[in-house]
PyMOL CGO cylinders between C-alpha atoms (Angstrom):
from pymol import cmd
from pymol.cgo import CYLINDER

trace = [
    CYLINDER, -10.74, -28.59, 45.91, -10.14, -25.89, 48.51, 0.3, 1, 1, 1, 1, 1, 1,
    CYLINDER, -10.14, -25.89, 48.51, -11.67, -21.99, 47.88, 0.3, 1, 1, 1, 1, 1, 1,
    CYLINDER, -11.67, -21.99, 47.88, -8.88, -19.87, 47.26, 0.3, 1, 1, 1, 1, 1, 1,
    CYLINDER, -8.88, -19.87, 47.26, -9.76, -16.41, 48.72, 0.3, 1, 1, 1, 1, 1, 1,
    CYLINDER, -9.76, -16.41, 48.72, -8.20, -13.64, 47.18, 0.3, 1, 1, 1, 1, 1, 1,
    CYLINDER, -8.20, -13.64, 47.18, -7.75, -10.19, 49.14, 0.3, 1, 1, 1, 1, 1, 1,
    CYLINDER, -7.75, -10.19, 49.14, -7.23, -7.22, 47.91, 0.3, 1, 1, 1, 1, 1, 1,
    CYLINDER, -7.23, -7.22, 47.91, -5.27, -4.29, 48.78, 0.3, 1, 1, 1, 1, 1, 1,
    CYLINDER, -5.27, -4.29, 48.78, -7.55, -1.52, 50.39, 0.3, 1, 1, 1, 1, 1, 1,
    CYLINDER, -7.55, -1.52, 50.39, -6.29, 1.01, 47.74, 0.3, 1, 1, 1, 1, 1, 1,
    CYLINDER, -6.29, 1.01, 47.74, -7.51, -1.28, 45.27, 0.3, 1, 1, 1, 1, 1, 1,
    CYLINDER, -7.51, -1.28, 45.27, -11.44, -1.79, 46.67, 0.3, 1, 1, 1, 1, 1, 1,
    CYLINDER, -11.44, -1.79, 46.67, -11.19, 2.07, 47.14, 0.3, 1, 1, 1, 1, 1, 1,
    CYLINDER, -11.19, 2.07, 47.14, -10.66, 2.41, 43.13, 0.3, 1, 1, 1, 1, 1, 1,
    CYLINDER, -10.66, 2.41, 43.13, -13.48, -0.20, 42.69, 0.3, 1, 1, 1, 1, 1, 1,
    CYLINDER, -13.48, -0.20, 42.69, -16.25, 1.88, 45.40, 0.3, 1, 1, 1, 1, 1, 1,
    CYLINDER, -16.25, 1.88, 45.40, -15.00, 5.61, 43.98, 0.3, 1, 1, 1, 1, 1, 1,
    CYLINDER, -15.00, 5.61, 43.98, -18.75, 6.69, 44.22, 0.3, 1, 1, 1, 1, 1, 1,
    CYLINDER, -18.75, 6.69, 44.22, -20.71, 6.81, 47.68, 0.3, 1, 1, 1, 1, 1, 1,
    CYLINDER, -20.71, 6.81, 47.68, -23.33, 3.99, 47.73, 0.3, 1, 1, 1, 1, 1, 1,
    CYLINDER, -23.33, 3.99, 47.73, -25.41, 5.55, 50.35, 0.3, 1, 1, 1, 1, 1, 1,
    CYLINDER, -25.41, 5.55, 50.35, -26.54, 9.20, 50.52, 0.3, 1, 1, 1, 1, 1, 1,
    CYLINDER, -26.54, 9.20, 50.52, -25.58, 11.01, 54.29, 0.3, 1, 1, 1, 1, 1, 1,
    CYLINDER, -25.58, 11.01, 54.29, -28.82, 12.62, 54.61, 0.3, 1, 1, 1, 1, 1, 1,
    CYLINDER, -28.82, 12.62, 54.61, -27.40, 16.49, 54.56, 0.3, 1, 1, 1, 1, 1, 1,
    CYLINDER, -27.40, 16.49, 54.56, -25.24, 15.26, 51.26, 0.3, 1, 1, 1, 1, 1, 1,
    CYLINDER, -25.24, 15.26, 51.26, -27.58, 16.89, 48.33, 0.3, 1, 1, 1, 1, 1, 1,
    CYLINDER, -27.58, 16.89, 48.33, -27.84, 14.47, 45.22, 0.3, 1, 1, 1, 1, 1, 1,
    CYLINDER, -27.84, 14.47, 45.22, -26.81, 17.56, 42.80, 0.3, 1, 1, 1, 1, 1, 1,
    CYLINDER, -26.81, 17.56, 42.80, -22.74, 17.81, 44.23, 0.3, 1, 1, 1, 1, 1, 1,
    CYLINDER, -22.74, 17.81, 44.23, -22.59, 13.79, 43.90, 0.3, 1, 1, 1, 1, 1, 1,
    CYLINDER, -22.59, 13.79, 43.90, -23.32, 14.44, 40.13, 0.3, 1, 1, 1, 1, 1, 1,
    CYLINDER, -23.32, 14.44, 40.13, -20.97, 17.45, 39.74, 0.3, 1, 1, 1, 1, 1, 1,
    CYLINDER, -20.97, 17.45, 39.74, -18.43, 15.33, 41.44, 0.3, 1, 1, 1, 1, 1, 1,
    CYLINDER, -18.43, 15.33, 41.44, -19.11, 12.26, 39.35, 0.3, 1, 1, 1, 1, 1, 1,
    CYLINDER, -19.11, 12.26, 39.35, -18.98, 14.79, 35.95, 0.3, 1, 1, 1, 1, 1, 1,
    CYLINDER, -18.98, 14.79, 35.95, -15.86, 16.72, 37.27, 0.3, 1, 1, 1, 1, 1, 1,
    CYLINDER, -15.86, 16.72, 37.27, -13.94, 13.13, 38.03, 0.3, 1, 1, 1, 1, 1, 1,
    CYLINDER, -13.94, 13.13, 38.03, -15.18, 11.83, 34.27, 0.3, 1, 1, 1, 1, 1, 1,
    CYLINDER, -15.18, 11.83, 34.27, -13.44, 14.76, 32.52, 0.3, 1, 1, 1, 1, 1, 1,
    CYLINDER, -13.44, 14.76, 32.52, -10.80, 14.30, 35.22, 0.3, 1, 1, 1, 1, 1, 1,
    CYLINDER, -10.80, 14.30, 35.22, -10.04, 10.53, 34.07, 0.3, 1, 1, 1, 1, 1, 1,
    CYLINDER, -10.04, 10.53, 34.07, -10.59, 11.63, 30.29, 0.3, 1, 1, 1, 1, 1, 1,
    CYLINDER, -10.59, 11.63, 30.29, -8.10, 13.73, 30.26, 0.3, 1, 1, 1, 1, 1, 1,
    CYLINDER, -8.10, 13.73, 30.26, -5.37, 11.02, 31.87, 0.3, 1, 1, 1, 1, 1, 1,
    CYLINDER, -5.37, 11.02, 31.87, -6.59, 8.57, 29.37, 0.3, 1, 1, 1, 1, 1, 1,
    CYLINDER, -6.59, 8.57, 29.37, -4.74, 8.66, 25.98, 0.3, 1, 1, 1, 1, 1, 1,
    CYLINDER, -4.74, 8.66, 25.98, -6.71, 8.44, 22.90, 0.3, 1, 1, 1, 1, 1, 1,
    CYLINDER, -6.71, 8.44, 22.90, -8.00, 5.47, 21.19, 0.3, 1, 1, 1, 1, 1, 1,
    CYLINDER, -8.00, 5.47, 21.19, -5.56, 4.11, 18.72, 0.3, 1, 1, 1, 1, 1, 1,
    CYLINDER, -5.56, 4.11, 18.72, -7.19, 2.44, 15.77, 0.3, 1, 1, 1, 1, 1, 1,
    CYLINDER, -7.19, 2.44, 15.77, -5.61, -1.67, 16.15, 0.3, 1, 1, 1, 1, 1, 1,
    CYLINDER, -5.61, -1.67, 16.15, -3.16, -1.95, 13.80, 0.3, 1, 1, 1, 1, 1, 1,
    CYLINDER, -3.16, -1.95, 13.80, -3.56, -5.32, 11.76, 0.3, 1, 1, 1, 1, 1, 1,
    CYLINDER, -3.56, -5.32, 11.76, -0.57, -7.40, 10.74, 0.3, 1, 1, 1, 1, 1, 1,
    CYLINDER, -0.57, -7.40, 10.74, -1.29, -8.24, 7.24, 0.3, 1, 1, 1, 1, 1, 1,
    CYLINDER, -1.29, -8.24, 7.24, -0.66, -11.84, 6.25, 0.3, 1, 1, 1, 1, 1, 1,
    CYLINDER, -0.66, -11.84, 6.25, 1.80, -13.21, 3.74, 0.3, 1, 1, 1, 1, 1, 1,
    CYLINDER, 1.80, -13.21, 3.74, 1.31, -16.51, 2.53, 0.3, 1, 1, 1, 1, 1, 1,
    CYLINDER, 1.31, -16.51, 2.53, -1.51, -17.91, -0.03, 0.3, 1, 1, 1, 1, 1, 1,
    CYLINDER, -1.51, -17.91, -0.03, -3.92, -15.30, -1.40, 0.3, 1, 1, 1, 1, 1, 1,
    CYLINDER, -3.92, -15.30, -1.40, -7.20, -16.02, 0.44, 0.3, 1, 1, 1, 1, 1, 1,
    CYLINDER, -7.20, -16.02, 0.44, -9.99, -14.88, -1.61, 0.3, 1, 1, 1, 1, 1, 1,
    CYLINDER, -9.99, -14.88, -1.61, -13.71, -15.82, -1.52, 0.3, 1, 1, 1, 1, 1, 1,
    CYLINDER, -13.71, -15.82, -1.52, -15.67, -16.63, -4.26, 0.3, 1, 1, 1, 1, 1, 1,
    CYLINDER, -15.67, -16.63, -4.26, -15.16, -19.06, -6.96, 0.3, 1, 1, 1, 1, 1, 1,
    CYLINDER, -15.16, -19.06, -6.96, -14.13, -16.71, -9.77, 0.3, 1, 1, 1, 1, 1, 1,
    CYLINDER, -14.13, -16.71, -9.77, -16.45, -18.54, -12.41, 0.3, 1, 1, 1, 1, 1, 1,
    CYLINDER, -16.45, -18.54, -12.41, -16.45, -15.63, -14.99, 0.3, 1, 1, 1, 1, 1, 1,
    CYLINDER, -16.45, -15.63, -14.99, -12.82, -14.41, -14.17, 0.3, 1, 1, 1, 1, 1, 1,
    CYLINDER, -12.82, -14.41, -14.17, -14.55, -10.90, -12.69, 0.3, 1, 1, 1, 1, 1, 1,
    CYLINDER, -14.55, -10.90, -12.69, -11.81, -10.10, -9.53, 0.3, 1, 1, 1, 1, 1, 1,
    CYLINDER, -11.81, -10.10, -9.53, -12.88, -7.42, -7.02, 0.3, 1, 1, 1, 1, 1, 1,
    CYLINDER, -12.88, -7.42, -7.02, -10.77, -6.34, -4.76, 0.3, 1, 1, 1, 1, 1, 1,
    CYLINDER, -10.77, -6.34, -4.76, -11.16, -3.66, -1.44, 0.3, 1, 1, 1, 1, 1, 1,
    CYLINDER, -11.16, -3.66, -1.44, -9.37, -2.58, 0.90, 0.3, 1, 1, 1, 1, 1, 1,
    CYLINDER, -9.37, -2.58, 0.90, -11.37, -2.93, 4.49, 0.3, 1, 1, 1, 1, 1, 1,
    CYLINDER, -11.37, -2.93, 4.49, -8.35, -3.57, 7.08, 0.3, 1, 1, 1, 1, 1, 1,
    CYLINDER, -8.35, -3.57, 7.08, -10.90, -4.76, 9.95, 0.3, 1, 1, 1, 1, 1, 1,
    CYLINDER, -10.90, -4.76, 9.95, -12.60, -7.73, 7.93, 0.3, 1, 1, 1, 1, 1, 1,
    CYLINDER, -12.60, -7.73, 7.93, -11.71, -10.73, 6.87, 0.3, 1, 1, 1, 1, 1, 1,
    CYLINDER, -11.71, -10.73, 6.87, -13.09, -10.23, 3.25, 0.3, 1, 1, 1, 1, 1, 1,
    CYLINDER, -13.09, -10.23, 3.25, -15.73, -7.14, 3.29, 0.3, 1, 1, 1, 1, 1, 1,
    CYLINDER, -15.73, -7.14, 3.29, -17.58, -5.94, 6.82, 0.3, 1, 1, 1, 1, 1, 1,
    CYLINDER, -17.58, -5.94, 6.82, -21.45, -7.39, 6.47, 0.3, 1, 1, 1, 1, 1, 1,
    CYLINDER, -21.45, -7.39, 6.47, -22.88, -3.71, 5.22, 0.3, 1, 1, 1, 1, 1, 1,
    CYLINDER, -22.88, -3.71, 5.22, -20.43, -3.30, 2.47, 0.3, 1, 1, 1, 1, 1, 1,
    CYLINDER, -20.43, -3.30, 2.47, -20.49, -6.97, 1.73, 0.3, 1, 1, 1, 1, 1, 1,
    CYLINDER, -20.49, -6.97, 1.73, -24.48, -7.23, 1.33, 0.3, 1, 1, 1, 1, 1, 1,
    CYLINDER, -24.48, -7.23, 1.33, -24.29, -3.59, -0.70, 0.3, 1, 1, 1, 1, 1, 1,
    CYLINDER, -24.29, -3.59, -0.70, -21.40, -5.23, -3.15, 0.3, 1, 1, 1, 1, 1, 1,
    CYLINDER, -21.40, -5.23, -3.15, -24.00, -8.66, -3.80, 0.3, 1, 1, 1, 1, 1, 1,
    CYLINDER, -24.00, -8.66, -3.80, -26.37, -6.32, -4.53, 0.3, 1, 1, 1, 1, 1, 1,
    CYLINDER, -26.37, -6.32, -4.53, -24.44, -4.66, -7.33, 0.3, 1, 1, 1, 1, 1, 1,
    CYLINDER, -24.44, -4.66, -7.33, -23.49, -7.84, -8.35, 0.3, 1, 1, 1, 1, 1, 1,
    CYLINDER, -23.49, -7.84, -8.35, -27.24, -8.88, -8.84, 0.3, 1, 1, 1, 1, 1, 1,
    CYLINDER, -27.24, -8.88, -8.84, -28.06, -6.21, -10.35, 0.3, 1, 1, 1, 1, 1, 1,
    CYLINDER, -28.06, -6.21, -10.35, -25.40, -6.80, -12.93, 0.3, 1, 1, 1, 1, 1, 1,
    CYLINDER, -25.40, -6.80, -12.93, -26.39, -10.31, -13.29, 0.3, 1, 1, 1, 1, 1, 1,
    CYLINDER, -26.39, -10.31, -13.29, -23.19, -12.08, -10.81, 0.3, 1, 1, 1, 1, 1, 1,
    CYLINDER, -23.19, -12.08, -10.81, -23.48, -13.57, -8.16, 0.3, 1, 1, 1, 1, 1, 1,
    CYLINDER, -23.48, -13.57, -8.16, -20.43, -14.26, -5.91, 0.3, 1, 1, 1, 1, 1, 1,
    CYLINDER, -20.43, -14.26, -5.91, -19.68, -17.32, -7.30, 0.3, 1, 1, 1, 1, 1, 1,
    CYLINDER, -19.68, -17.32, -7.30, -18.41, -15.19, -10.48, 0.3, 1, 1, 1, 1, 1, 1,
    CYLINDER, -18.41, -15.19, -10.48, -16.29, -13.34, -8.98, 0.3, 1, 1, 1, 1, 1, 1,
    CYLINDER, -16.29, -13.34, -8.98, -13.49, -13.81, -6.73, 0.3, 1, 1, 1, 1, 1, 1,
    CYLINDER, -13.49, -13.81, -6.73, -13.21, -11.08, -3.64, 0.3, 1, 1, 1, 1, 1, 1,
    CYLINDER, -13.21, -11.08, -3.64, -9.94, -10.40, -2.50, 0.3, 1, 1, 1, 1, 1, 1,
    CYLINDER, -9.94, -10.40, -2.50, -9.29, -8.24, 0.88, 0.3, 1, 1, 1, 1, 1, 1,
    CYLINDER, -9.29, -8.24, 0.88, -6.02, -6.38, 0.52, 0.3, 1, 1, 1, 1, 1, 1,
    CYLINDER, -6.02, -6.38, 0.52, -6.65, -4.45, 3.50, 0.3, 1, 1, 1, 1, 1, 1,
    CYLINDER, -6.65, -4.45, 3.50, -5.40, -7.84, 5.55, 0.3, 1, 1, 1, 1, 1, 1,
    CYLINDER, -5.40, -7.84, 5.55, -2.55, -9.52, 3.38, 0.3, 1, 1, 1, 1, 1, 1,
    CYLINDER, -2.55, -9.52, 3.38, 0.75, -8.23, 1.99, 0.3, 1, 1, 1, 1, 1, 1,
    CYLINDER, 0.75, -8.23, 1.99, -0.14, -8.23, -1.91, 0.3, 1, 1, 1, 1, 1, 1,
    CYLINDER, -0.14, -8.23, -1.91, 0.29, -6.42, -5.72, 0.3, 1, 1, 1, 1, 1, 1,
    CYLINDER, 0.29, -6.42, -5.72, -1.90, -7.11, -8.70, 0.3, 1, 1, 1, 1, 1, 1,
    CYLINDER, -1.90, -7.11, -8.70, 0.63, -9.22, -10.28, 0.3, 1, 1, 1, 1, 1, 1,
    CYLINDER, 0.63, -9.22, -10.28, 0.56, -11.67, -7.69, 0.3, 1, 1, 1, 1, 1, 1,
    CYLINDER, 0.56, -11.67, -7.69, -3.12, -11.66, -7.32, 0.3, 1, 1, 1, 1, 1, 1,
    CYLINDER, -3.12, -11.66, -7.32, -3.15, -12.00, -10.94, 0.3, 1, 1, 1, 1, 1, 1,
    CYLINDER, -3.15, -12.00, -10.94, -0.76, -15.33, -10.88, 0.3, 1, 1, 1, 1, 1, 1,
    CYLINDER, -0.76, -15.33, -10.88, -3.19, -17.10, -8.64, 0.3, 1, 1, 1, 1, 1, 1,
    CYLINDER, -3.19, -17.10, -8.64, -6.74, -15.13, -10.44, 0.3, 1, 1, 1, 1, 1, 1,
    CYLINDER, -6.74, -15.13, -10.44, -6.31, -14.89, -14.09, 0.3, 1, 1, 1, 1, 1, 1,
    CYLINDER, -6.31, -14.89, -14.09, -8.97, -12.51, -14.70, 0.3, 1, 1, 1, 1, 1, 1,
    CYLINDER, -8.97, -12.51, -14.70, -10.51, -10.39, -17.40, 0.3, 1, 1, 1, 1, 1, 1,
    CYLINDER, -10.51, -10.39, -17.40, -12.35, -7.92, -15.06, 0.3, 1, 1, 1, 1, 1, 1,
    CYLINDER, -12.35, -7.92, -15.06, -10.73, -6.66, -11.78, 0.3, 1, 1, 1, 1, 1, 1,
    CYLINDER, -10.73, -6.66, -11.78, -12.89, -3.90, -9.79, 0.3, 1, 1, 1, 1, 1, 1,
    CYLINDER, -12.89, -3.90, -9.79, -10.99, -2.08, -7.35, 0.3, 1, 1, 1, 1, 1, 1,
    CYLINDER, -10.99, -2.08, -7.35, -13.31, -0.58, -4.13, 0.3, 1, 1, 1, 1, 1, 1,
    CYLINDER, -13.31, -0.58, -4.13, -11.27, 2.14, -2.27, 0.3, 1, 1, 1, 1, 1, 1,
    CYLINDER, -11.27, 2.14, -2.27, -7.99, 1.24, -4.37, 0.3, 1, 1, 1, 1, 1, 1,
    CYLINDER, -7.99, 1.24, -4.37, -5.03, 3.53, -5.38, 0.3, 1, 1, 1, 1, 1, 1,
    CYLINDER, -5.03, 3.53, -5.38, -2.72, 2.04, -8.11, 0.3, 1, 1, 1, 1, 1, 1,
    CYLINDER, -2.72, 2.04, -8.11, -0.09, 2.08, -5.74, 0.3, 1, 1, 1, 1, 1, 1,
    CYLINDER, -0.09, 2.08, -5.74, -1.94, 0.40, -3.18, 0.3, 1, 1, 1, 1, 1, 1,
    CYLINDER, -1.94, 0.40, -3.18, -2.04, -2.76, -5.99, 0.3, 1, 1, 1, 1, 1, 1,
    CYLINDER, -2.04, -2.76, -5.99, 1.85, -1.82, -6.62, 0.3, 1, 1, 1, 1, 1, 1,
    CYLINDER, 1.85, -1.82, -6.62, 0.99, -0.94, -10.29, 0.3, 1, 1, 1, 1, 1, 1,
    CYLINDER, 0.99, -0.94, -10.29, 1.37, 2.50, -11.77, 0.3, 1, 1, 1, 1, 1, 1,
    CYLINDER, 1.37, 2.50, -11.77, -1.74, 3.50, -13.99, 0.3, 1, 1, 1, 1, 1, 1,
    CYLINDER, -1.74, 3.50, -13.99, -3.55, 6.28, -12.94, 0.3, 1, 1, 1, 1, 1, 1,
    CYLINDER, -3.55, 6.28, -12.94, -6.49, 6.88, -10.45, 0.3, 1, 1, 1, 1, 1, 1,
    CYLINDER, -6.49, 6.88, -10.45, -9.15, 7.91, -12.18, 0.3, 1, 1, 1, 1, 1, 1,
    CYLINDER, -9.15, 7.91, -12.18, -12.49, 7.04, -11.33, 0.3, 1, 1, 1, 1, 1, 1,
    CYLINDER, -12.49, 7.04, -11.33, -14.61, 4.74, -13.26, 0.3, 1, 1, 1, 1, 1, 1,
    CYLINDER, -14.61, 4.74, -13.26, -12.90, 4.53, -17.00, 0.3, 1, 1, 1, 1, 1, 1,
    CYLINDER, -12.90, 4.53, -17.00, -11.26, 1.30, -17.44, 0.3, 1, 1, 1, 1, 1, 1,
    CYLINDER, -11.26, 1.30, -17.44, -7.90, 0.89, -17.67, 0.3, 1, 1, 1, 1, 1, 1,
    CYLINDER, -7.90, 0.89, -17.67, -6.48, -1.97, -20.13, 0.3, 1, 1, 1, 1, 1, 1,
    CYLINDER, -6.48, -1.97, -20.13, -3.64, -3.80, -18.39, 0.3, 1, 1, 1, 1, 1, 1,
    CYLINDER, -3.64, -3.80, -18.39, -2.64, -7.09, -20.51, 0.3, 1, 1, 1, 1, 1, 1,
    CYLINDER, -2.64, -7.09, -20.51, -5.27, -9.15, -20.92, 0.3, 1, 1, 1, 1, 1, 1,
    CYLINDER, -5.27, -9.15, -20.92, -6.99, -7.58, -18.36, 0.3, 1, 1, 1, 1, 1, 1,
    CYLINDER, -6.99, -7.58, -18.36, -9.51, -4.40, -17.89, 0.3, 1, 1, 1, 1, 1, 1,
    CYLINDER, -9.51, -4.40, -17.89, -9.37, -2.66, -14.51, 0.3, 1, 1, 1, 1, 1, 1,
    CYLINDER, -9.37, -2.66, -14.51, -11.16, 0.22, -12.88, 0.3, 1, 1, 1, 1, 1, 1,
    CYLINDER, -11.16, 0.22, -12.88, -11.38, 2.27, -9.76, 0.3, 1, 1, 1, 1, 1, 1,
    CYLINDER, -11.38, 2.27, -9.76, -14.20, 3.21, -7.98, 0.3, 1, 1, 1, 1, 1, 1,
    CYLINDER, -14.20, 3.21, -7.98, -14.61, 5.02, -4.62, 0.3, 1, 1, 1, 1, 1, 1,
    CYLINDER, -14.61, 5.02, -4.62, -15.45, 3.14, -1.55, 0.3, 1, 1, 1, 1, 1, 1,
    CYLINDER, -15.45, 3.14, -1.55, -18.60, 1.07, -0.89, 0.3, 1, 1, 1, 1, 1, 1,
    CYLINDER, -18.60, 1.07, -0.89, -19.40, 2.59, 2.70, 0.3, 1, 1, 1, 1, 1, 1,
    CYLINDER, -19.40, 2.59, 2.70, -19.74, 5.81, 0.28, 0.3, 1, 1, 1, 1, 1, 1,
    CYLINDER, -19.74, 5.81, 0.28, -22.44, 4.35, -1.08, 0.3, 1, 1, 1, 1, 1, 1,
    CYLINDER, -22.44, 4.35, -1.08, -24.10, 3.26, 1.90, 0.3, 1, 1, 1, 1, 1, 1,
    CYLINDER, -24.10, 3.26, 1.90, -27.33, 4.98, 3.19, 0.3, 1, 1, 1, 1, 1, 1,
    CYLINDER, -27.33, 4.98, 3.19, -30.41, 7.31, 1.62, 0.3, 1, 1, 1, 1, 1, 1,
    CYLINDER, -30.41, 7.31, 1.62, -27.76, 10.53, 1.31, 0.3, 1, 1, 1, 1, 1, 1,
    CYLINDER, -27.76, 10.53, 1.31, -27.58, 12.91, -1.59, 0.3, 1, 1, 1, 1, 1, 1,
    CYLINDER, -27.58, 12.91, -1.59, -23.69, 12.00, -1.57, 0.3, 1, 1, 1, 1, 1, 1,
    CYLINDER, -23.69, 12.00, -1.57, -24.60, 8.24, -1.21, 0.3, 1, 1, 1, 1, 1, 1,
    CYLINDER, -24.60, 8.24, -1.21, -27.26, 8.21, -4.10, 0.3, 1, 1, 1, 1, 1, 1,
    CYLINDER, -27.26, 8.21, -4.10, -24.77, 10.03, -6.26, 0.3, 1, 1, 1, 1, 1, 1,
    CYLINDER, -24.77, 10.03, -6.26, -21.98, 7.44, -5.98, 0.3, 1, 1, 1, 1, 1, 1,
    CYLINDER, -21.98, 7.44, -5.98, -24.29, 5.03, -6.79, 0.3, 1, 1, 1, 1, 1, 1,
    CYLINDER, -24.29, 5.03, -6.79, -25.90, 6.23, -9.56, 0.3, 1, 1, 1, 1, 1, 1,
    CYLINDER, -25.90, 6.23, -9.56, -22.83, 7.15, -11.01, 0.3, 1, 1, 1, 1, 1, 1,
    CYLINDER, -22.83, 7.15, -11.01, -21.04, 3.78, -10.67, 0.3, 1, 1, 1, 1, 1, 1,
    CYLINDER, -21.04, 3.78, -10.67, -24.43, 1.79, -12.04, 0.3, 1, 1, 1, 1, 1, 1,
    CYLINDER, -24.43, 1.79, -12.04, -24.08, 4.33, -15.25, 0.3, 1, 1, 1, 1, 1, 1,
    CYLINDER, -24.08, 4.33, -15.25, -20.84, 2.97, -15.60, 0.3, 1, 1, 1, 1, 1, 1,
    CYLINDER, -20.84, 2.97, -15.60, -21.21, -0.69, -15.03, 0.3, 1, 1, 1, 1, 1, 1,
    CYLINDER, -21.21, -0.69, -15.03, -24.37, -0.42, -17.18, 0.3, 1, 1, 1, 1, 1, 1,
    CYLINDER, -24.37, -0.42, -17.18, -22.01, 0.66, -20.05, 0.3, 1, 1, 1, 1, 1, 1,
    CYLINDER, -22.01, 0.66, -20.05, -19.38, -2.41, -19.36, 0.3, 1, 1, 1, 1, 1, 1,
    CYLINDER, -19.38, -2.41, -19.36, -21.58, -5.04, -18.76, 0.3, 1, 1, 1, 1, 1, 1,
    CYLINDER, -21.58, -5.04, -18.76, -23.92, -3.70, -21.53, 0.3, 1, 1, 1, 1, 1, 1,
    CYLINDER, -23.92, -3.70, -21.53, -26.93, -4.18, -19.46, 0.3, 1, 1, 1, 1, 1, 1,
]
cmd.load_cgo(trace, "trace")
């Protein structure tokens, strides 16, 4: 096999080299860095702001993870994740322990990632429990209202809204309030 060599257009290797590798010895080392600072804010200004990716939800079978064992569904909405990002996911076992589940009672089910509503989540999860994480009603293509932490009777079913995990995350007054206030309540409806 023969080595392909690849040139490049001189305006090219001049993007690559933009800052001088050697110092001229009247050059002072203070205008290279003013230079360097006035070209950053130079670029950042061309560049357009970060979009957040935009994530084609699925449609097809409702993936889920868990095996559901005591009909308990709980369902978030984290867009980025498959199922729940590792911090959330390891805060929402711990709940689950605490309430005497594990994940094998329960089945998790991402709607942040696949084109879903409650009733079709409900055809494939028959549940008696469903815990919504960062949920609006109209997110789940129901119409009940949003209020935090009373359970709402739907059918067979009992439902509830609570805020978002990551709100619960960290050693914050805000953080220790959302989770004492959701353990108060799951104390109450899991009679613990």
């Amino acid at each position: 096999m023969q080595d392909q060599k690849t040139i490049l257009p001189a305006s090219v290797l001049v993007s690559l080299y933009k800052d001088t590798l050697v110092l001229p010895d009247g050059e002072k080392k203070t205008e290279i860095i003013q230079n360097k600072e006035q070209n950053a804010a130079a670029n950042a200004k061309m560049v357009p702001p970060a979009e957040t990716p935009k994530i084609k939800k699925s449609i097809g079978p409702l993936k889920h993870l868990g095996d559901h064992h005591k009909k308990i569904l709980v369902i978030v909405n984290d867009p980025l994740s498959v199922y729940l990002n590792e911090a959330d996911f390891i805060l929402l076992t711990s709940i689950l322990n605490a309430c005497k589940l594990t994940i094998a009672d329960i089945a998790l089910v991402n709607i942040g990632n696949q084109e879903t509503g409650l009733h079709q989540i409900l055809e494939t999860l028959p549940s008696t429990l469903i815990m919504c994480f960062d949920i609006a009603s109209t997110d789940l293509k129901i119409k009940l209202p949003n209020t935090l932490y009373k359970v709402n009777e739907l059918g067979e079913s009992r439902l509830f809204f609570s805020k978002a995990l990551s709100t619960m995350q960290g050693t914050g007054a805000e953080a220790k309030q959302e989770k004492g206030t959701l353990w108060i309540f799951l104390k109450k409806l899991f009679q613990l």
